[in-house]
Backbone as XML, in Angstrom:
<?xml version="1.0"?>
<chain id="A" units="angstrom">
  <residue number="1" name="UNK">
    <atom name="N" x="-6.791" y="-13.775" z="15.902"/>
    <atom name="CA" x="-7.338" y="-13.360" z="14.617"/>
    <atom name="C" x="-8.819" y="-13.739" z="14.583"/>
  </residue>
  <residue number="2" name="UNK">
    <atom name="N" x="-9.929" y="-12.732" z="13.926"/>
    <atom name="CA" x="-10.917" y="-12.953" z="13.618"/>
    <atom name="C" x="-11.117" y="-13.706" z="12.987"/>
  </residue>
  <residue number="3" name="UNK">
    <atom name="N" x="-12.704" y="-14.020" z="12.503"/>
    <atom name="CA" x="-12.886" y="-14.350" z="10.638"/>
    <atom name="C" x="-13.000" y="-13.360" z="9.846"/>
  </residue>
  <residue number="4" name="UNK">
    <atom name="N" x="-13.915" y="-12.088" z="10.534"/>
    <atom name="CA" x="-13.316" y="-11.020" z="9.262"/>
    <atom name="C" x="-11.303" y="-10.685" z="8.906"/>
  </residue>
  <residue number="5" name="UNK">
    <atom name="N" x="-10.646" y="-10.845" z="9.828"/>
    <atom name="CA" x="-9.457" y="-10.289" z="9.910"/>
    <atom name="C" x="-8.930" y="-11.677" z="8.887"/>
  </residue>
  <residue number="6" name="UNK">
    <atom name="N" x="-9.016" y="-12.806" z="8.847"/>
    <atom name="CA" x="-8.759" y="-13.552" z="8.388"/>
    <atom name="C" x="-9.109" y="-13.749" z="7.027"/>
  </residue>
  <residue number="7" name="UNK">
    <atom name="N" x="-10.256" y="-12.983" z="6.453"/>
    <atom name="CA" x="-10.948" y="-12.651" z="5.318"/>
    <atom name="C" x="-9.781" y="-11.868" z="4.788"/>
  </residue>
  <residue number="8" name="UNK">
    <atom name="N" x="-9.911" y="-10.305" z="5.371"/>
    <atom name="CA" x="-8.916" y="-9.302" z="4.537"/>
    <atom name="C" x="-7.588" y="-10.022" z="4.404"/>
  </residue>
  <residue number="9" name="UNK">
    <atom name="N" x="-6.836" y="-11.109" z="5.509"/>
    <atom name="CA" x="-5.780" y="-11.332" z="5.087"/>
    <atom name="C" x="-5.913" y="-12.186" z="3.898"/>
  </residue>
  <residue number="10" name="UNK">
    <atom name="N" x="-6.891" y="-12.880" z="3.400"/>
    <atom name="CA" x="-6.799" y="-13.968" z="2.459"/>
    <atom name="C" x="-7.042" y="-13.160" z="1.346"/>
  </residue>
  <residue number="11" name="UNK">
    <atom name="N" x="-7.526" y="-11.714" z="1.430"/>
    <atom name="CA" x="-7.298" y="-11.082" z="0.258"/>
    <atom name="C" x="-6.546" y="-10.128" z="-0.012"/>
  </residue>
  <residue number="12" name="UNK">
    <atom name="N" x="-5.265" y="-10.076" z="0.832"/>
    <atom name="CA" x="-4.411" y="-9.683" z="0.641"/>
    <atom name="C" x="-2.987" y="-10.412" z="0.541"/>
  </residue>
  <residue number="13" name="UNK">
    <atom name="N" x="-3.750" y="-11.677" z="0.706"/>
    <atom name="CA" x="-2.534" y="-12.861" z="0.372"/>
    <atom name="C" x="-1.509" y="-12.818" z="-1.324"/>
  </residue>
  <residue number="14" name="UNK">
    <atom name="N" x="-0.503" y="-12.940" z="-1.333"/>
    <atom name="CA" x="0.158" y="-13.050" z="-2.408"/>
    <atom name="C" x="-0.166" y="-14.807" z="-3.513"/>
  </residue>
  <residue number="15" name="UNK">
    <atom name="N" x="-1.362" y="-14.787" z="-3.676"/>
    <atom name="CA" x="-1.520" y="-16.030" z="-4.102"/>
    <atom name="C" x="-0.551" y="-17.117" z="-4.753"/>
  </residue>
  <residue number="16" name="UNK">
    <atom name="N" x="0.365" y="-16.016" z="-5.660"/>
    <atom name="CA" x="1.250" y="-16.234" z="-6.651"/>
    <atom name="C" x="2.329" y="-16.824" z="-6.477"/>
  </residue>
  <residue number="17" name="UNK">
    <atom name="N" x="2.829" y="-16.351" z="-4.833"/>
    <atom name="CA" x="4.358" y="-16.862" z="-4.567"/>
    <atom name="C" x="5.063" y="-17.931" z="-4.994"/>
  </residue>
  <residue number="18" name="UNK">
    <atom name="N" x="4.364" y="-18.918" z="-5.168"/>
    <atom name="CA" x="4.672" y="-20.155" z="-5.773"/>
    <atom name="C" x="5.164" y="-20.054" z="-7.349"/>
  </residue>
  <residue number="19" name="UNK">
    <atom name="N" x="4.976" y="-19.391" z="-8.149"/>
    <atom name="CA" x="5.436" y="-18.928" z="-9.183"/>
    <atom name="C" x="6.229" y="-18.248" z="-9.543"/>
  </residue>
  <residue number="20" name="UNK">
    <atom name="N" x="6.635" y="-17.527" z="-8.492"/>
    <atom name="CA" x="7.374" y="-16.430" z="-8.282"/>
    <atom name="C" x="9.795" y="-16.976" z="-8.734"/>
  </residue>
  <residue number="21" name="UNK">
    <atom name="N" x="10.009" y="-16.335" z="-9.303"/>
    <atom name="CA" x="11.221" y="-16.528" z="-9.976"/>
    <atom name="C" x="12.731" y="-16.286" z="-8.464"/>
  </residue>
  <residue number="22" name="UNK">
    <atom name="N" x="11.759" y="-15.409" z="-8.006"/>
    <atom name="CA" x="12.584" y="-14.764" z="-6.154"/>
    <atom name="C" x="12.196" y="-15.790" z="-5.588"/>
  </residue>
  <residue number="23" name="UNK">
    <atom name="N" x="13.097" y="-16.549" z="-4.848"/>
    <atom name="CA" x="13.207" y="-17.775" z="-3.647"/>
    <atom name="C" x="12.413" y="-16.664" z="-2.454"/>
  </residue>
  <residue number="24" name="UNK">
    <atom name="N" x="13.288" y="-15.699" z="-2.331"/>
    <atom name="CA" x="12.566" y="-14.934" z="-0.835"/>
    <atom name="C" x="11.184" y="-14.868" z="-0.956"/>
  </residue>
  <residue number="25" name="UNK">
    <atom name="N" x="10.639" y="-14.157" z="-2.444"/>
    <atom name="CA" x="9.557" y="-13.770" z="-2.269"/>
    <atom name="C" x="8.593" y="-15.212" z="-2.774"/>
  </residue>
  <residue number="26" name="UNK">
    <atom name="N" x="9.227" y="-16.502" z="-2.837"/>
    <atom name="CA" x="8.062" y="-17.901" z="-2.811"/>
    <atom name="C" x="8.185" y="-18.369" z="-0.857"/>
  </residue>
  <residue number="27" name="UNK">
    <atom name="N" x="9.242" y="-17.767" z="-0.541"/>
    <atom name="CA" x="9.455" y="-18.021" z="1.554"/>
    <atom name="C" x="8.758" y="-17.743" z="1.884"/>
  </residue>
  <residue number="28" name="UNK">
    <atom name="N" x="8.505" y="-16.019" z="1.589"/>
    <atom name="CA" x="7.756" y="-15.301" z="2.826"/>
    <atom name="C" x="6.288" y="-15.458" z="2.391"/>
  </residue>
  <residue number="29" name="UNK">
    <atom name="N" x="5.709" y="-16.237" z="1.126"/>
    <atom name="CA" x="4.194" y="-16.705" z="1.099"/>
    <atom name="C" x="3.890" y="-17.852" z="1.258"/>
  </residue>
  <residue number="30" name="UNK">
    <atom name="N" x="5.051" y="-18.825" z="1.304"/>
    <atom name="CA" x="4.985" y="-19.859" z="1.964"/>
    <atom name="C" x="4.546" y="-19.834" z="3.727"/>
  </residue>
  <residue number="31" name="UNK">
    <atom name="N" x="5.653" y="-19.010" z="3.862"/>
    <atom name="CA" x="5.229" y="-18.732" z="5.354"/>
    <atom name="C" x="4.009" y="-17.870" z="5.914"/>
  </residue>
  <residue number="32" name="UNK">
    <atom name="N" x="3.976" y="-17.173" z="4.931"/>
    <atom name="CA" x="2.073" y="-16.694" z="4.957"/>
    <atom name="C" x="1.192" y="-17.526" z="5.401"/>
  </residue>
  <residue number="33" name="UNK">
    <atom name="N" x="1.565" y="-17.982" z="4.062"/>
    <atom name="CA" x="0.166" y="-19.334" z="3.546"/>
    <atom name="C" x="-0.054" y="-20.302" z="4.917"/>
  </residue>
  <residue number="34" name="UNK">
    <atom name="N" x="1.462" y="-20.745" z="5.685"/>
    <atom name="CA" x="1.132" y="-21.197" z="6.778"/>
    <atom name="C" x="0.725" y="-20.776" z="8.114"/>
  </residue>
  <residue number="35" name="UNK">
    <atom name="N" x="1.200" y="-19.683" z="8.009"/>
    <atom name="CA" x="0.070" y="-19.065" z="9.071"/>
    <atom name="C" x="-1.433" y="-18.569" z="9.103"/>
  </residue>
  <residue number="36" name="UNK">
    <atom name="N" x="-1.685" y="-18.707" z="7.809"/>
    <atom name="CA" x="-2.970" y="-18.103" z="7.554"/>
    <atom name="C" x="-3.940" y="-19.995" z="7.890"/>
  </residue>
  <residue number="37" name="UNK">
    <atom name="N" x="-3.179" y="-20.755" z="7.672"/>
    <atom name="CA" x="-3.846" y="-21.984" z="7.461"/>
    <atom name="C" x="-3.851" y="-22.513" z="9.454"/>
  </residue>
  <residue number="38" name="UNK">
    <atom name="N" x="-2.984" y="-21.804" z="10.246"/>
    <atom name="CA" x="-2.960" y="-22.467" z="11.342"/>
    <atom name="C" x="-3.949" y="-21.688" z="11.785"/>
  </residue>
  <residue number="39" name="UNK">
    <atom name="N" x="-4.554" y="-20.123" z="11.523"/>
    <atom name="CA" x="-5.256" y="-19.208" z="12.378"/>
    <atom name="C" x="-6.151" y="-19.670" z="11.695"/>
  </residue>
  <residue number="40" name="UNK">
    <atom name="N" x="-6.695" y="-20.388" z="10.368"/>
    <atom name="CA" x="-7.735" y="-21.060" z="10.595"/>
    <atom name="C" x="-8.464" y="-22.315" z="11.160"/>
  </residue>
  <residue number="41" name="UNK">
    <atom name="N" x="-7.306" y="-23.259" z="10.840"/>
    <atom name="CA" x="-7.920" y="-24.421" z="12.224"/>
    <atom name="C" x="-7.993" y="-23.932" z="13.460"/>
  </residue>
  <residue number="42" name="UNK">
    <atom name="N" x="-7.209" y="-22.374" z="14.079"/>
    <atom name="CA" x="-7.539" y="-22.469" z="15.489"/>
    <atom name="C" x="-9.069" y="-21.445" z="15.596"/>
  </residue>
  <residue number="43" name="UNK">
    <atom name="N" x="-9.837" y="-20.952" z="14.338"/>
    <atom name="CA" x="-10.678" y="-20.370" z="14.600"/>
    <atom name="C" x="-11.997" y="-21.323" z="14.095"/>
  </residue>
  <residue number="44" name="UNK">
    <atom name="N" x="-11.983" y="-22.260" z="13.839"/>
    <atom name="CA" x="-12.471" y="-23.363" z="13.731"/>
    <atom name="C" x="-13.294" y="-23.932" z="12.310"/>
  </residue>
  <residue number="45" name="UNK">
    <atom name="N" x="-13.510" y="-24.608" z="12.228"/>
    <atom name="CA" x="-14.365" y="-25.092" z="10.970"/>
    <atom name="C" x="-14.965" y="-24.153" z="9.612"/>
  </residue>
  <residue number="46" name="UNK">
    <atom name="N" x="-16.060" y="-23.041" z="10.387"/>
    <atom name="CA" x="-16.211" y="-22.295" z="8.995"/>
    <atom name="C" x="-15.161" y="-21.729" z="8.648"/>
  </residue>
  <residue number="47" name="UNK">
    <atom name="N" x="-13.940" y="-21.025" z="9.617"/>
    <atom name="CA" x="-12.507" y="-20.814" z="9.391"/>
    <atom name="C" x="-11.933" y="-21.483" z="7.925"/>
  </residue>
  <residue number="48" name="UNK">
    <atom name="N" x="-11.989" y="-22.953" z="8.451"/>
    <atom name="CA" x="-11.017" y="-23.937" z="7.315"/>
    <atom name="C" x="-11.795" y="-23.396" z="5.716"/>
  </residue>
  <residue number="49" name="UNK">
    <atom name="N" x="-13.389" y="-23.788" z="6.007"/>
    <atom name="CA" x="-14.319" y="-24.269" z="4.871"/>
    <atom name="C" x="-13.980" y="-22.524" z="3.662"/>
  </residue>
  <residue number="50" name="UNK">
    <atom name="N" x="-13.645" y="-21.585" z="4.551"/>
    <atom name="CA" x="-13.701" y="-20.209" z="3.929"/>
    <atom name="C" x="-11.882" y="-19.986" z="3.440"/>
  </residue>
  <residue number="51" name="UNK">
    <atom name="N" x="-11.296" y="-20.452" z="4.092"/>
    <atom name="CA" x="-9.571" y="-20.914" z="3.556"/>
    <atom name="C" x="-9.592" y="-21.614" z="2.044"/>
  </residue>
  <residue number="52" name="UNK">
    <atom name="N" x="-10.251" y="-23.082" z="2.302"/>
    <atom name="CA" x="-10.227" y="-23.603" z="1.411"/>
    <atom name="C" x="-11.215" y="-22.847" z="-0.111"/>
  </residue>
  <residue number="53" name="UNK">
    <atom name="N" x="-12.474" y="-22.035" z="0.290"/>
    <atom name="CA" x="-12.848" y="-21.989" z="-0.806"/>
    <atom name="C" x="-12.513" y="-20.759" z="-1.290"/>
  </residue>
  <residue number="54" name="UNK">
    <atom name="N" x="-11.886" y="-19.794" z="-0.760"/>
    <atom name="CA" x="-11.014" y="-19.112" z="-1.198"/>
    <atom name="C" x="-9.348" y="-19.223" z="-2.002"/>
  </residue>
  <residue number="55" name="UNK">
    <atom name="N" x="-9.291" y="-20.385" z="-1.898"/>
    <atom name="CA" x="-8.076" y="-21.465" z="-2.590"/>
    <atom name="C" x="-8.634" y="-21.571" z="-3.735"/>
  </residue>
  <residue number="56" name="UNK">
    <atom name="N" x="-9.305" y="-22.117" z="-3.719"/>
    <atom name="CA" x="-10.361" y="-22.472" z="-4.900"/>
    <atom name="C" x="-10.654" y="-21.705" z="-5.974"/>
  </residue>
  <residue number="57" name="UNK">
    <atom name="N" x="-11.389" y="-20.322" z="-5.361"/>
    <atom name="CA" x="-11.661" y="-18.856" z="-5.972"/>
    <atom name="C" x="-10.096" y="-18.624" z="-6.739"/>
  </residue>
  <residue number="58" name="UNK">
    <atom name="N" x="-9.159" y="-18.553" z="-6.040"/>
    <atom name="CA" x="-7.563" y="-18.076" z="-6.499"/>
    <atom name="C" x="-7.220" y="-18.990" z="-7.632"/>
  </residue>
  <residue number="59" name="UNK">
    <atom name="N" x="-7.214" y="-20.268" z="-7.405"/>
    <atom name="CA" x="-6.664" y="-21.412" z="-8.661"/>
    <atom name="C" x="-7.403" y="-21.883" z="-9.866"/>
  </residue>
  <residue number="60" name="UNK">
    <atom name="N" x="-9.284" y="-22.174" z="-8.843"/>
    <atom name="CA" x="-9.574" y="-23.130" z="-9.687"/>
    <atom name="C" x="-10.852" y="-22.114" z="-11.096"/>
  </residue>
  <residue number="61" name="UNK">
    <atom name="N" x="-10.989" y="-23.217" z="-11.510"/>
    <atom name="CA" x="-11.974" y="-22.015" z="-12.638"/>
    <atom name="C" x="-13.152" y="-23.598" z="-13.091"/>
  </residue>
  <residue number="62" name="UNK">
    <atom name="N" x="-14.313" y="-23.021" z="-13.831"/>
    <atom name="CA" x="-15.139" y="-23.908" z="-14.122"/>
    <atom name="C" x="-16.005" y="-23.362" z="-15.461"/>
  </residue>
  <residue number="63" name="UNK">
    <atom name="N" x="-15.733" y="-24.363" z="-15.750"/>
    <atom name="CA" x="-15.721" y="-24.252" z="-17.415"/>
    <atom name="C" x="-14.965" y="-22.974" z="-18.009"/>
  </residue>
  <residue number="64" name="UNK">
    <atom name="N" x="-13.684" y="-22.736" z="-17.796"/>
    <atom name="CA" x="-12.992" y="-21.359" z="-18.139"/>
    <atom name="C" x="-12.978" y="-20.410" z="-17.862"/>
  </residue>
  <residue number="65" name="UNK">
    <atom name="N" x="-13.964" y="-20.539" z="-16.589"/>
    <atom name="CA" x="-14.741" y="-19.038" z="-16.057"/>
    <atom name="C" x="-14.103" y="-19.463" z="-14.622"/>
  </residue>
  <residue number="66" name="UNK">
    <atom name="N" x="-13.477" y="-18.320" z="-13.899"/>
    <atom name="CA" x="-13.123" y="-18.099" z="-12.405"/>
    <atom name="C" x="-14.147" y="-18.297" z="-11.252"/>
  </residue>
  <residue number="67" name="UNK">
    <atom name="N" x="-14.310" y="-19.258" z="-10.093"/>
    <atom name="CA" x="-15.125" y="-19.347" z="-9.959"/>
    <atom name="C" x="-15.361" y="-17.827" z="-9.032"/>
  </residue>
  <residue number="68" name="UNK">
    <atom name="N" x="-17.050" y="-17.605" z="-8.533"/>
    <atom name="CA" x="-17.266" y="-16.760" z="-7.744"/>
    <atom name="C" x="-16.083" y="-16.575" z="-6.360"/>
  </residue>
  <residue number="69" name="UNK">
    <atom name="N" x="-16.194" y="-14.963" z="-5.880"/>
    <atom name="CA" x="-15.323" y="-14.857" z="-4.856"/>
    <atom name="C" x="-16.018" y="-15.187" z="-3.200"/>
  </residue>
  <residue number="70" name="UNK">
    <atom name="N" x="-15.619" y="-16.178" z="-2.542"/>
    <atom name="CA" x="-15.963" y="-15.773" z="-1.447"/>
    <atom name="C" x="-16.680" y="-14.988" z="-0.564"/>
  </residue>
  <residue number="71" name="UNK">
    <atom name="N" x="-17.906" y="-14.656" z="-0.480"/>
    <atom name="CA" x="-18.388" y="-13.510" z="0.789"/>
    <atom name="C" x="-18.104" y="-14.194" z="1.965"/>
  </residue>
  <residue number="72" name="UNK">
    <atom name="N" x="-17.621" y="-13.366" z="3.062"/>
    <atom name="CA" x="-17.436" y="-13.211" z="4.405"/>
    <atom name="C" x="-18.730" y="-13.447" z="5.118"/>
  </residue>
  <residue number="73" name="UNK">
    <atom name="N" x="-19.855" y="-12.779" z="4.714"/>
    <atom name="CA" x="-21.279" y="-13.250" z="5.427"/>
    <atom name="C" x="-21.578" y="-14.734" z="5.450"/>
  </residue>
  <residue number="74" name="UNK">
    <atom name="N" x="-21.241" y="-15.264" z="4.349"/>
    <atom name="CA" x="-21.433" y="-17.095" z="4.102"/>
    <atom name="C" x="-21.113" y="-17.651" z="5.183"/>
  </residue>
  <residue number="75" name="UNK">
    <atom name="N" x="-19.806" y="-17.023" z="5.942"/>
    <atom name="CA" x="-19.218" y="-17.758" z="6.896"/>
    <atom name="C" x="-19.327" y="-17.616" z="8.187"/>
  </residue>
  <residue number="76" name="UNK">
    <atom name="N" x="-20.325" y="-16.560" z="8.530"/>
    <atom name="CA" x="-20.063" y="-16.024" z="9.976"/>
    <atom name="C" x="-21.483" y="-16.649" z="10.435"/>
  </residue>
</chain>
């Protein structure tokens, strides 16, 4: 896997699964989520730093406001 390829998958990730009321459908993003997290330690560091702040983008918010999304250029 690339870092662009690793980009589109993180935005096509099911962020939600964890919420999700279907056991299958909190599995198979569990099991996403972990593969998306191993093809980034093996593509190395800006890999992780663009995982994590795309985590971030999905959950976190600042001052009520979502933070900005991720660009792919930041990281390459």
């Amino acid at each position: 896997m690339t870092l662009p390829e690793l980009y589109e998958a993180l935005e096509r990730h099911d962020w939600f699964h964890v919420q999700s009321d279907d056991h299958a459908v909190y599995l198979a993003g569990h099991a996403q989520w972990n593969e998306l997290a191993r093809n980034a330690r093996a593509l190395g560091p800006q890999a992780d730093r663009l995982l994590a702040d795309f985590s971030h983008y999905k959950w976190a918010t600042a001052d009520g406001e979502q933070l900005p999304k991720p660009k792919l250029e930041d990281y390459v």
